[in-house]
C-alpha positions as CSV (number, residue, x, y, z in Angstrom):
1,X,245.4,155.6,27.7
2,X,246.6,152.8,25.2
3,X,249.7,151.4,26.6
4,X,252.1,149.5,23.5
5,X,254.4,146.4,24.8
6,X,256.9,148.6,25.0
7,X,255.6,151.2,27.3
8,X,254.7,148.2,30.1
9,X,258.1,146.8,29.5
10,X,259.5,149.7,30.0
11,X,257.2,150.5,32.9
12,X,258.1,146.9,34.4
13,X,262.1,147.6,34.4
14,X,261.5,151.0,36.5
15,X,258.8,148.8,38.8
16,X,261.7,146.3,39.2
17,X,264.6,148.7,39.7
18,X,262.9,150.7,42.1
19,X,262.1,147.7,44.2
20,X,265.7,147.3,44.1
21,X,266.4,150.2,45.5
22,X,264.5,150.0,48.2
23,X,265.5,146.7,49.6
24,X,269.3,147.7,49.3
25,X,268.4,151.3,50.6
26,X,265.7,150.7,52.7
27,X,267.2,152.5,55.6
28,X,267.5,155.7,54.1
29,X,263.9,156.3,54.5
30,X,264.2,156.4,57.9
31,X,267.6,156.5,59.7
32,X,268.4,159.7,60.9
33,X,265.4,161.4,61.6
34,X,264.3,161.5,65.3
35,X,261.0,163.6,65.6
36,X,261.0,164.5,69.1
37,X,264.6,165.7,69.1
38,X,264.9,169.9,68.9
39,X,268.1,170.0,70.5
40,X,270.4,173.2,70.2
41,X,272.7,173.5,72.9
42,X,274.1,170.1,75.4
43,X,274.9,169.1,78.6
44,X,271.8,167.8,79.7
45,X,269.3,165.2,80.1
46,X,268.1,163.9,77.0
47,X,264.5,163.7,76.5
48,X,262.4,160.4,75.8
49,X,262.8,159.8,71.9
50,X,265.6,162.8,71.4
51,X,268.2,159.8,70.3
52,X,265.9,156.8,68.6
53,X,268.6,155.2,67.7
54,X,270.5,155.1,70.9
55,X,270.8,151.4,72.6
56,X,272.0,150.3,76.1
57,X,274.1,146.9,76.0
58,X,273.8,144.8,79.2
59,X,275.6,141.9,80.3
60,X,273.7,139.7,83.5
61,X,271.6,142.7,83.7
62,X,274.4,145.4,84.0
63,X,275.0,148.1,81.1
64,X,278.0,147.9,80.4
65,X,278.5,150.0,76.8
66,X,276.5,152.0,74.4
67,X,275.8,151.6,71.0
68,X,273.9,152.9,67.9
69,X,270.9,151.0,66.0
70,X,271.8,151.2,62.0
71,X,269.1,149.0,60.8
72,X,265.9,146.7,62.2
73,X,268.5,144.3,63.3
74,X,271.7,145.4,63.5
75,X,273.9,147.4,66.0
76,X,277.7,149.2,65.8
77,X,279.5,149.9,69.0
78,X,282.9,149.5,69.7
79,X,285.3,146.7,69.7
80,X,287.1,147.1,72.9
81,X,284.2,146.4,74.9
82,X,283.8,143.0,73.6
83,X,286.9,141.1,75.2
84,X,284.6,139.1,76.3
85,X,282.8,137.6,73.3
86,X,280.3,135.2,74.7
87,X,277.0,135.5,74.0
88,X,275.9,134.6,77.7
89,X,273.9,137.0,79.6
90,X,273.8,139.7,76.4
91,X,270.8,141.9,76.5
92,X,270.4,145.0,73.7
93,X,267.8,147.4,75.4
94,X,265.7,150.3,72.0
95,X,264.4,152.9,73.1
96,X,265.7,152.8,76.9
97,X,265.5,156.4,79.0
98,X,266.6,155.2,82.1
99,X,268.6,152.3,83.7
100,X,266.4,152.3,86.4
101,X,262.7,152.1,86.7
102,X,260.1,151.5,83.8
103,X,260.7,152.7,80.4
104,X,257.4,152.2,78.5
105,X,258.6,152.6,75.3
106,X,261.7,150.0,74.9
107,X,262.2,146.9,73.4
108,X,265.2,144.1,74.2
109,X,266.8,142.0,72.1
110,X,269.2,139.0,72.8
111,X,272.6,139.2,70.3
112,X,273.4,136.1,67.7
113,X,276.5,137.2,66.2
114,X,279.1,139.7,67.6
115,X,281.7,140.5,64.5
116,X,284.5,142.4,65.6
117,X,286.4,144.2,62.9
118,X,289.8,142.1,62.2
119,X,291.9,145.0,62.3
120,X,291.4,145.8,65.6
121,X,294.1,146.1,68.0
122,X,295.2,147.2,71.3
123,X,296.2,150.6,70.4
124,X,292.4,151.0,69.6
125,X,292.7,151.4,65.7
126,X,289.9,149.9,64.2
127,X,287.8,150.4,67.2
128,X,284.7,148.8,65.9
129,X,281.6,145.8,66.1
130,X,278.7,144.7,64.5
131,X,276.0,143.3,66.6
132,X,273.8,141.1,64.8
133,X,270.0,141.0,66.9
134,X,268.1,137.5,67.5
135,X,265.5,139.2,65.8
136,X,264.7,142.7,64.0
137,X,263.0,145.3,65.9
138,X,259.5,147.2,64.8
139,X,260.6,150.9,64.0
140,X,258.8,153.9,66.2
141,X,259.5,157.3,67.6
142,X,261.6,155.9,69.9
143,X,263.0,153.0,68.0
144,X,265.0,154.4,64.8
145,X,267.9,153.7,62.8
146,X,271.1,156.1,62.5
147,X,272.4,157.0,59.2
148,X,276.3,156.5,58.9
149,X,279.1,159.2,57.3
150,X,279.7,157.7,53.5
151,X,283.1,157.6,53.0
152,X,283.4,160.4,51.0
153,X,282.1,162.9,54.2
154,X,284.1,165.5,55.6
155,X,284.1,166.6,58.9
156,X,286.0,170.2,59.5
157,X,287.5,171.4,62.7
158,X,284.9,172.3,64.5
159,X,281.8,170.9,63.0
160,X,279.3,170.7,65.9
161,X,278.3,167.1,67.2
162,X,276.4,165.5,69.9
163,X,277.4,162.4,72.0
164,X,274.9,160.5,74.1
165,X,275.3,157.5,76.6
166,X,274.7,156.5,80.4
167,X,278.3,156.9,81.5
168,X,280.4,158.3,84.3
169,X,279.7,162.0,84.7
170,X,283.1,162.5,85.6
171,X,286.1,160.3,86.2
172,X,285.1,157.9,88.7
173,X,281.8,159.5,89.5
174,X,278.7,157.4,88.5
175,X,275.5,159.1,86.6
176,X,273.3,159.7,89.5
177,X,269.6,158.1,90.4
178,X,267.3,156.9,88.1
179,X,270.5,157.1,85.3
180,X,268.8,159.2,82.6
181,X,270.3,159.2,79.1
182,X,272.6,161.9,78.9
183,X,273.8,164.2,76.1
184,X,276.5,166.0,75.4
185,X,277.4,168.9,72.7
186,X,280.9,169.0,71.6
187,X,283.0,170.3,68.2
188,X,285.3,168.6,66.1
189,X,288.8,168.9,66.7
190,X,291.0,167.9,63.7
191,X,293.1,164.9,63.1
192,X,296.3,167.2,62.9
193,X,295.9,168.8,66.1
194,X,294.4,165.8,67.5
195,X,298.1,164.2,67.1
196,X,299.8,167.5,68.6
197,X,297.9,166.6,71.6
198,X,297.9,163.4,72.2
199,X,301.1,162.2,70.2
200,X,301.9,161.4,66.6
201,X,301.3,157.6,67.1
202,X,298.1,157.7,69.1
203,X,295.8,158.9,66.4
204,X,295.5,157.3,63.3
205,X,293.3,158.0,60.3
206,X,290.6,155.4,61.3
207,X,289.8,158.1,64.4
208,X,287.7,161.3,64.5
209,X,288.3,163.6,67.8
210,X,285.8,165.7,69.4
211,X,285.5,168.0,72.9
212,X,286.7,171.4,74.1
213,X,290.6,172.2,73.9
214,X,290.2,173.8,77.6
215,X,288.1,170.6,78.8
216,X,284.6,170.0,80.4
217,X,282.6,168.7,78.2
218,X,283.4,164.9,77.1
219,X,282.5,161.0,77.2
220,X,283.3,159.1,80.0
221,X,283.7,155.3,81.4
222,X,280.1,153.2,80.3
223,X,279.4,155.9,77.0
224,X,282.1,153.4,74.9
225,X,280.5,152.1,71.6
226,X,277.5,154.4,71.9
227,X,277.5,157.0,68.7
228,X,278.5,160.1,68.2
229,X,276.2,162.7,65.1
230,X,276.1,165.4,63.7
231,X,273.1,167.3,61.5
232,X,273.1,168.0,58.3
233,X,269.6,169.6,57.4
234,X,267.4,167.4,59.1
235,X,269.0,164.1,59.1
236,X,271.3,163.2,61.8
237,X,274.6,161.2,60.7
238,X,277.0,159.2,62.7
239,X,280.5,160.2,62.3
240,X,282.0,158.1,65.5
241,X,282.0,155.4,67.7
242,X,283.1,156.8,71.2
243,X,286.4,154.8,71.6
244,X,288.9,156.1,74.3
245,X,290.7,159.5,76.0
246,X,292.6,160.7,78.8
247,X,290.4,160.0,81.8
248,X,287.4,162.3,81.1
249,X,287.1,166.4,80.0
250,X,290.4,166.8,80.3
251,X,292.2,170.0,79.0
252,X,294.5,169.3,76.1
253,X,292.7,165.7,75.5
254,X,289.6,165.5,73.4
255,X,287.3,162.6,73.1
256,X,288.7,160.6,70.5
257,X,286.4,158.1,68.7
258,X,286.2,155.6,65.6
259,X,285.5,157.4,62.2
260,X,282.8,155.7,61.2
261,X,283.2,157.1,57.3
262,X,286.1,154.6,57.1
263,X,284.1,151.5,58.2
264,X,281.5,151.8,54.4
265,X,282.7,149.1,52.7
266,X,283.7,147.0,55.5
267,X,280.0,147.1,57.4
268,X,278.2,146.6,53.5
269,X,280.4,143.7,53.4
270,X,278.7,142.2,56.5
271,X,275.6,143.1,56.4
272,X,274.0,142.4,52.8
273,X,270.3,143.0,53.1
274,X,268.4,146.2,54.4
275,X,271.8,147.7,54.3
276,X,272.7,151.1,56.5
277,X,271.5,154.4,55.1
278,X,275.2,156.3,54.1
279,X,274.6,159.7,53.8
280,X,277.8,161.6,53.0
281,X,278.2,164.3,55.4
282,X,279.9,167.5,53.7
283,X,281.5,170.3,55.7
284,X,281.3,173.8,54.0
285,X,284.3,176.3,54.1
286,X,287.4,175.8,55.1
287,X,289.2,173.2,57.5
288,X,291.2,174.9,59.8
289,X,292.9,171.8,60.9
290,X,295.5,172.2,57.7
291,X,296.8,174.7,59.3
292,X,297.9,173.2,62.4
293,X,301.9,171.7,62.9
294,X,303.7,170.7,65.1
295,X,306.4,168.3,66.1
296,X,305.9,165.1,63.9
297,X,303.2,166.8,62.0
298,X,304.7,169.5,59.5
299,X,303.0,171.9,57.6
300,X,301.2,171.0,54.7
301,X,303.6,172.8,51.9
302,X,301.7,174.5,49.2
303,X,301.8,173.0,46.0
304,X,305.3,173.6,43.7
305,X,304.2,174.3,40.6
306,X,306.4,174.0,38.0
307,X,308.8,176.4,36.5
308,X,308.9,176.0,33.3
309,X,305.8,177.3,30.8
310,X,302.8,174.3,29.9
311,X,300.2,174.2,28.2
312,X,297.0,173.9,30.6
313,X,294.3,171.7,29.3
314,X,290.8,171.7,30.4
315,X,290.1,170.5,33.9
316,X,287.2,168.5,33.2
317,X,288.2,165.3,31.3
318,X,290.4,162.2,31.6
319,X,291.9,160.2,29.4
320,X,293.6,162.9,27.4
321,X,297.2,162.6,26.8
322,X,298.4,165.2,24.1
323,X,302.1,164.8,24.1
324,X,301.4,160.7,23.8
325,X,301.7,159.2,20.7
326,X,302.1,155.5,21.6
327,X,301.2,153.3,18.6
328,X,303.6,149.8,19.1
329,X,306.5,149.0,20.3
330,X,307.4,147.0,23.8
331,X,309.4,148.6,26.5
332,X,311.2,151.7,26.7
333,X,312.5,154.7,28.7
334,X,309.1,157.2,28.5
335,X,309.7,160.8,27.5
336,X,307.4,163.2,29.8
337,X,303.8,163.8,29.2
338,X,303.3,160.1,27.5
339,X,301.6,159.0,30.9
340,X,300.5,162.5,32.4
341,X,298.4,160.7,35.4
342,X,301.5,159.0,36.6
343,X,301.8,159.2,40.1
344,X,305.1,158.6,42.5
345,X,304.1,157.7,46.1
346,X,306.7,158.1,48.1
347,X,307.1,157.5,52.0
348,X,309.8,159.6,54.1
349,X,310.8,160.6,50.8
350,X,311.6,157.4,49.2
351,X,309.8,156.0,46.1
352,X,307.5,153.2,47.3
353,X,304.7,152.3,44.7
354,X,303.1,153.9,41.4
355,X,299.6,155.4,41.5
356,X,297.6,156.6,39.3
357,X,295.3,160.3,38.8
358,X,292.2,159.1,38.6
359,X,290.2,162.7,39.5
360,X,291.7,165.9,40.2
361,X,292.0,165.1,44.1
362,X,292.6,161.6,44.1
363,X,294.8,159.1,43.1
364,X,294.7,155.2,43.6
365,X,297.0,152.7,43.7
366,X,297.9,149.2,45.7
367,X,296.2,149.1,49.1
368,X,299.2,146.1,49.4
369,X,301.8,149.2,49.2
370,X,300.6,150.5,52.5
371,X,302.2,147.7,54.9
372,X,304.3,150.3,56.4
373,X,302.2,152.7,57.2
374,X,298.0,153.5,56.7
375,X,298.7,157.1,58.0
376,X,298.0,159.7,55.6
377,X,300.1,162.2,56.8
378,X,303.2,160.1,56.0
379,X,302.6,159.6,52.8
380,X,303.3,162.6,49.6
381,X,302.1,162.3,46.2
382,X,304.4,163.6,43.2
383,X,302.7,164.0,40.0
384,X,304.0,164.6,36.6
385,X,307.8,163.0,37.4
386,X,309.6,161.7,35.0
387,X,312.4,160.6,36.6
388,X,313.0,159.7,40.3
389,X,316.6,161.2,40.3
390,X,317.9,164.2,39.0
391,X,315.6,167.3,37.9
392,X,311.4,167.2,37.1
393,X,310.7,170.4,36.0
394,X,307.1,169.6,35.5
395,X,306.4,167.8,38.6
396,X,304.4,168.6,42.0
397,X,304.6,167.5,45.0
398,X,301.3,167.1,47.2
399,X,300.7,166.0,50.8
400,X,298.2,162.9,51.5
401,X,294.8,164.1,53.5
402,X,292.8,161.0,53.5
403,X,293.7,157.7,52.6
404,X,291.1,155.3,52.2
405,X,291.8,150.9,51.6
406,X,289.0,148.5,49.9
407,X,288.2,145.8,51.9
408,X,286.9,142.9,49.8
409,X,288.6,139.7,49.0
410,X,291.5,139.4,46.9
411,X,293.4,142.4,45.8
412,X,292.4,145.7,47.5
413,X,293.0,149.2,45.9
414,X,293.9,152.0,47.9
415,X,292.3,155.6,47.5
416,X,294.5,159.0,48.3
417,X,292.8,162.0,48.7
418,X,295.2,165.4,47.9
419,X,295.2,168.1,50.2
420,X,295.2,170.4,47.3
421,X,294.1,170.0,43.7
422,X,297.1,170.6,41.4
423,X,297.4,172.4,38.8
424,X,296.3,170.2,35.3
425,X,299.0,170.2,32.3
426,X,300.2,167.8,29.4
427,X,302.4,167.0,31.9
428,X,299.6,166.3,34.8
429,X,295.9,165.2,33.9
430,X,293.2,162.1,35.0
431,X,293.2,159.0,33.4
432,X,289.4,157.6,32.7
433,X,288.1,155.1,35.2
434,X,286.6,151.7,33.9
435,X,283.6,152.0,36.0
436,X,281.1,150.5,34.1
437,X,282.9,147.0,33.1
438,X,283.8,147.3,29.9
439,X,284.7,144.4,28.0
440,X,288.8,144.1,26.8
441,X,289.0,141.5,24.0
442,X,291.7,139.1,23.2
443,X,294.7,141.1,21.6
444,X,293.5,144.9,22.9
445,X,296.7,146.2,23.2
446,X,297.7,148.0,26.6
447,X,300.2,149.3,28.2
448,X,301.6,149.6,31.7
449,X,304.1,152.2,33.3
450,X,306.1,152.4,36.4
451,X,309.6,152.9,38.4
452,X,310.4,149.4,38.8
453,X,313.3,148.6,41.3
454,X,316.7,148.4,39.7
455,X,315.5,149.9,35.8
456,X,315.2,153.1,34.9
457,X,319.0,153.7,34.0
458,X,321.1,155.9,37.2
459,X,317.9,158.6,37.5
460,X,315.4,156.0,37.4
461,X,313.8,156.8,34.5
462,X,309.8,155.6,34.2
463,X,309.6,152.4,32.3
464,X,306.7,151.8,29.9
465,X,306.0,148.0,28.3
466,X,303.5,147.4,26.4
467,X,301.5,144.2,26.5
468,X,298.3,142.8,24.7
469,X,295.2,141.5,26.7
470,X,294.4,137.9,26.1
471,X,292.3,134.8,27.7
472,X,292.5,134.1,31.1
473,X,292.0,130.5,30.8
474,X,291.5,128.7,34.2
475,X,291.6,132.0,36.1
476,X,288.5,133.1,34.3
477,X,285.9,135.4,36.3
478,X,283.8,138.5,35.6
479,X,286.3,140.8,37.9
480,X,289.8,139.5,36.2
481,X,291.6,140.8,33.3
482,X,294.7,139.2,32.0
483,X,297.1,140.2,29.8
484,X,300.5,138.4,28.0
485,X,303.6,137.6,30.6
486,X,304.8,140.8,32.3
487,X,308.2,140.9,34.7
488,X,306.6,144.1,37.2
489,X,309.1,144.9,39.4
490,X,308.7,146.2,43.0
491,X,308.3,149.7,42.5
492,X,305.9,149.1,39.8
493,X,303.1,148.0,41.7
494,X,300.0,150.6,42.5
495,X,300.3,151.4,38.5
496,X,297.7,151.5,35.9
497,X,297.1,149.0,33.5
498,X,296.4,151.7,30.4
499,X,294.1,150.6,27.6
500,X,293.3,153.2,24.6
501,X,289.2,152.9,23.9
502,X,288.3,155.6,20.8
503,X,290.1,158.8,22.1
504,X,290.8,158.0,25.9
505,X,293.1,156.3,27.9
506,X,291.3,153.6,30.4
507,X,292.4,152.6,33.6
508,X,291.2,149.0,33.4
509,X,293.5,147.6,36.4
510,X,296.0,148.0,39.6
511,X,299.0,146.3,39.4
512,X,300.1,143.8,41.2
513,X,302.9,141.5,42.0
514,X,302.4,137.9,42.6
515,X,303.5,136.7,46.3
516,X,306.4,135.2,46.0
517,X,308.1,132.0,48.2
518,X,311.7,131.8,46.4
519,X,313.7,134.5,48.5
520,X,316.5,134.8,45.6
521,X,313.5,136.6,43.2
522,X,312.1,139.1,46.3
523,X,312.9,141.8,44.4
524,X,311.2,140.9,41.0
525,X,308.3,139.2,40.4
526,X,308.7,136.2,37.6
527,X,307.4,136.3,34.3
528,X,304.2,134.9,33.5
529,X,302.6,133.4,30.2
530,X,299.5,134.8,31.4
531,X,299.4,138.1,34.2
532,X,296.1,137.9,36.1
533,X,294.8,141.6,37.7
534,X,291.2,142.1,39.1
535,X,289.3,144.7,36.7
536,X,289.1,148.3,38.1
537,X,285.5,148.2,37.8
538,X,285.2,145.3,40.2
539,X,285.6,148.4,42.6
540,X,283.4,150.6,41.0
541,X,281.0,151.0,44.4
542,X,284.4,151.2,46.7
543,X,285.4,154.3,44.4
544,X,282.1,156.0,44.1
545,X,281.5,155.8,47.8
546,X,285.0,157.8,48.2
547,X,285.7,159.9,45.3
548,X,282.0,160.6,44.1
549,X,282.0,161.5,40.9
550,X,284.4,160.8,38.1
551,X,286.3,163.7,35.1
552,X,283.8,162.8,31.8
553,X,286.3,161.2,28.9
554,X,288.3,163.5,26.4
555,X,285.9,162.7,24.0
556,X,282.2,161.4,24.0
557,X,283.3,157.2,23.5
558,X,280.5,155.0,23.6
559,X,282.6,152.3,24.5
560,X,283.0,154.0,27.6
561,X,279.4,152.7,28.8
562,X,278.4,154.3,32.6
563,X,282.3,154.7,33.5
564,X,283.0,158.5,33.0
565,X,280.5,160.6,35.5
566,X,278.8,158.0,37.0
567,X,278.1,158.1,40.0
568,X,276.0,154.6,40.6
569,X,277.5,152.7,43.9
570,X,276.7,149.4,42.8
571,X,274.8,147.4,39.8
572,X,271.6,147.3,42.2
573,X,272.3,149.9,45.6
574,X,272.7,153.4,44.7
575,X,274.5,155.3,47.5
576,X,272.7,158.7,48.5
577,X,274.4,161.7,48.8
578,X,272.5,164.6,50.6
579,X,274.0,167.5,49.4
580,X,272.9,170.0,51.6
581,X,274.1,172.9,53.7
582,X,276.2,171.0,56.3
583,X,275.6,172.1,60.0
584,X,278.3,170.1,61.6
585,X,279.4,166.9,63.0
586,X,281.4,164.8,65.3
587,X,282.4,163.0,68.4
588,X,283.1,162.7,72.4
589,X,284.1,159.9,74.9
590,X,286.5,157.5,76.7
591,X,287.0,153.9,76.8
592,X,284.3,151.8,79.6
């Protein structure tokens, strides 16, 4: 067949792009499969090759933790068992059956970087490491990578999962002669009752729990760091990182372990070539765990809706604001419905930071407004508020289920998943996310809206300003936006930055508040000349990962580029997500 210049060109773009898919997704074409694994039910011996990816970690010849291979030369395990961080005496053992005797079919590997995560602390939050190998390993049936929960997965109450490791079989009781992997079958058990049990302040939202309410079946001393996974059709995915519990298969005190769907970003940030395989886990049904309360965990209240008749507008798109008219003008008292994605967050009922409706589930704002607390479950949304005292007919309140923080340089954005979907209004709808980097020229004009401290009038009415984009100057880079002097109060940050492209409203940044050193100004950040913010789509592979896919725009812009819809990860990696019938996932084990 005669091929014209522009059918190789085109042919040549697809060749190129699909290389580059495979070197940033290279993993996904083989982590999570283990042939010889045709497990059902646990408790047992494993089998030679059942857990491929399962590694042993040794120190002068001793195991000492477990772990999980999640590419040719990387490892996760936990961060508590690396107090010691010298790389003396080290050993990674692949595809290890026993600690004692021959095992024909592994591999060992000395370690040339241990990175803990920096959040780690002694309360075990953040319970996590990456080990990087002294040199990659050669991939066989009993050498494979995991895949890792995205951070968009979902793991239910009850979802089955399987823990595996050479640890204690019960407290203080070693694994008897010749040490054969074990493995263990256990369910889910939700973050909500998981706090019932163990206490409000134990369990945080960077931990998954896992094990039987009446006990028995658990982790123990030596299974720490090793992985915890779950099936979904027939790739296996890593939800945890067996962190700590209450000695071992005890009643009333589940295996509690490192959710490994929080760690995305964090572990792409580290590791930058033949990245992980994240595969986003998705539970079907119902999770029974938003049913459970208790003292310091309330009941989730239904959604209020309001009173008063609206109009309900179609689900489906963003940027559509019918009751806003905004043309000119600079700052003013807003009337309600001008910014229907407006978002309160308040914490113990107080008003903290603005945020912003970005799908019907989610909201973002600041991740610098969450200093006080990362917990979801302290946290409520209220959506279509007008003012902060006095009456909102329109408004609903809505508890936090997940909450999820960027983790780059710089400013960070924070992600709040809903644990219902309101109701959309005029008074309640998504904005349109810049996802695709669209270009603001000098003298766009844009607005930004919020419940700065101290304005407002006696009911804290929300403020609107409106401000023009222009040159950034000096502070110049692909990720930054600027825009003329702003004074954004406390209380303001976490809100949009709104800019009107065709018939849509853009969300083209997060506010922010400059640090400030003069103690006098604390509670109001100076005005600027120029007012620097990182672009939204800067995070456009942080928000994909979590949210997934985006509300298309109120009408068809094409201005808008890849934003509305798209589901791309990042300009070059493209994050799978298996959408399968789940089976079930999650974790089991105790600090050694």
């Amino acid at each position: 067949m005669k091929m014209t210049r522009k059918m190789i060109h085109l042919l040549s773009v697809a060749f190129s792009i699909a290389l580059l898919m495979r070197g940033c997704d290279a993993q996904l074409d083989v982590c999570g499969r283990a042939s010889l694994n045709t497990r059902i039910v646990g408790g047992q011996n494993a089998s030679p090759g059942a857990w491929p990816w399962q590694v042993s970690l040794h120190r002068n010849s001793r195991h000492f933790c477990g772990g999980s291979l999640i590419n040719k030369e990387w490892v996760l395990t936990a961060a508590h068992c690396f107090d010691d961080t010298s790389l003396s005496g080290l050993t990674v053992y692949l595809g290890r059956q026993t600690q004692e005797g021959t095992n024909a079919n592994e591999v060992s590997r000395s370690v040339s970087e241990i990175i803990k995560h920096p959040g780690y602390s002694s309360s075990n939050d953040n319970d996590i490491t990456l080990l990087h190998l002294s040199s990659p390993v050669t991939f066989t049936d009993y050498i494979k990578p995991v895949c890792l929960a995205s951070s968009s997965s979902t793991f239910f109450n009850r979802t089955v999962s399987w823990v595996t490791g050479w640890g204690n079989i019960k407290t203080g009781v070693a694994l008897p002669s010749p040490q054969n992997l074990q493995e263990v079958q256990v369910p889910v058990v939700g973050n909500r009752q998981c706090k019932c049990l163990y206490g409000v302040s134990t369990i945080t939202d960077n931990m998954i729990c896992a094990g039987l309410i009446e006990g028995g079946k658990d982790s123990c001393q030596g299974d720490s760091g090793g992985p915890m996974v779950s099936k979904q059709s027939s790739i296996w995915v890593q939800s945890g990182v067996v962190s700590f519990g209450r000695d071992c298969a005890l009643a009333k005190f589940p295996g509690v372990y490192a959710r490994v769907s929080k760690y995305q970003s964090w572990i792409n940030e580290k590791i930058t070539t033949s990245q992980p395989g994240f595969v986003t886990f998705t539970s079907n049904g119902t999770d029974g765990d938003l049913a459970i309360s208790c003292t310091g965990v309330p009941a989730i209240p239904t959604t209020t809706v309001a009173t008063t008749t609206t109009t309900t507008v179609a689900p489906v798109v963003c940027g559509s604001a019918t009751l806003n008219t905004r043309v000119g003008g600079n700052s003013s008292l807003a009337s309600s419905g001008v910014w229907p994605w407006m978002a309160s967050l308040q914490f113990n009922g107080s008003h903290v930071c603005g945020g912003t409706l970005i799908a019907q589930r989610f909201v973002m704002s600041s991740a610098s407004c969450f200093t006080r607390s990362t917990n979801a479950s302290d946290w409520t949304v209220i959506l279509g508020r007008l003012n902060q005292n006095g009456s909102n007919p329109n408004e609903v309140s809505i508890k936090v289920a997940n909450l999820t923080l960027s983790n780059g340089t710089g400013d960070n954005v924070a992600v709040l998943q809903l644990a219902v979907a309101p109701n959309l209004t005029n008074f309640i709808q998504p904005i349109c996310v810049d996802m695709g980097g669209n270009t603001f020229s000098a003298n766009t004009q844009c607005w930004v809206a919020g419940w700065g401290s101290g304005a407002g009038g006696v009911i804290q009415t929300l403020q609107e300003y409106q401000t023009s984009v222009v040159s950034c100057g000096n502070s110049s880079s692909d990720n930054s936006i600027c825009t003329s002097s702003l004074n954004l109060q406390q209380g303001d940050q976490g809100g949009p930055l709104m800019c009107k492209l065709g018939q849509s409203w853009i969300h083209a940044a997060v506010l922010t508040i400059p640090t400030l050193t003069n103690s006098t100004a604390s509670r109001s950040a100076r005005a600027q000349d120029v007012q620097v913010f990182t672009k939204t789509s800067s995070f456009a592979s942080f928000l994909t990962s979590v949210v997934g896919s985006f509300p298309t725009s109120a009408a068809n812009n094409s201005t808008l580029g890849p934003s509305s819809g798209s589901q791309t990860s990042s300009p070059f990696c493209f994050t799978v997500s298996v959408l399968l019938p789940a089976l079930t996932a999650l974790k089991i084990f105790h600090q050694g």
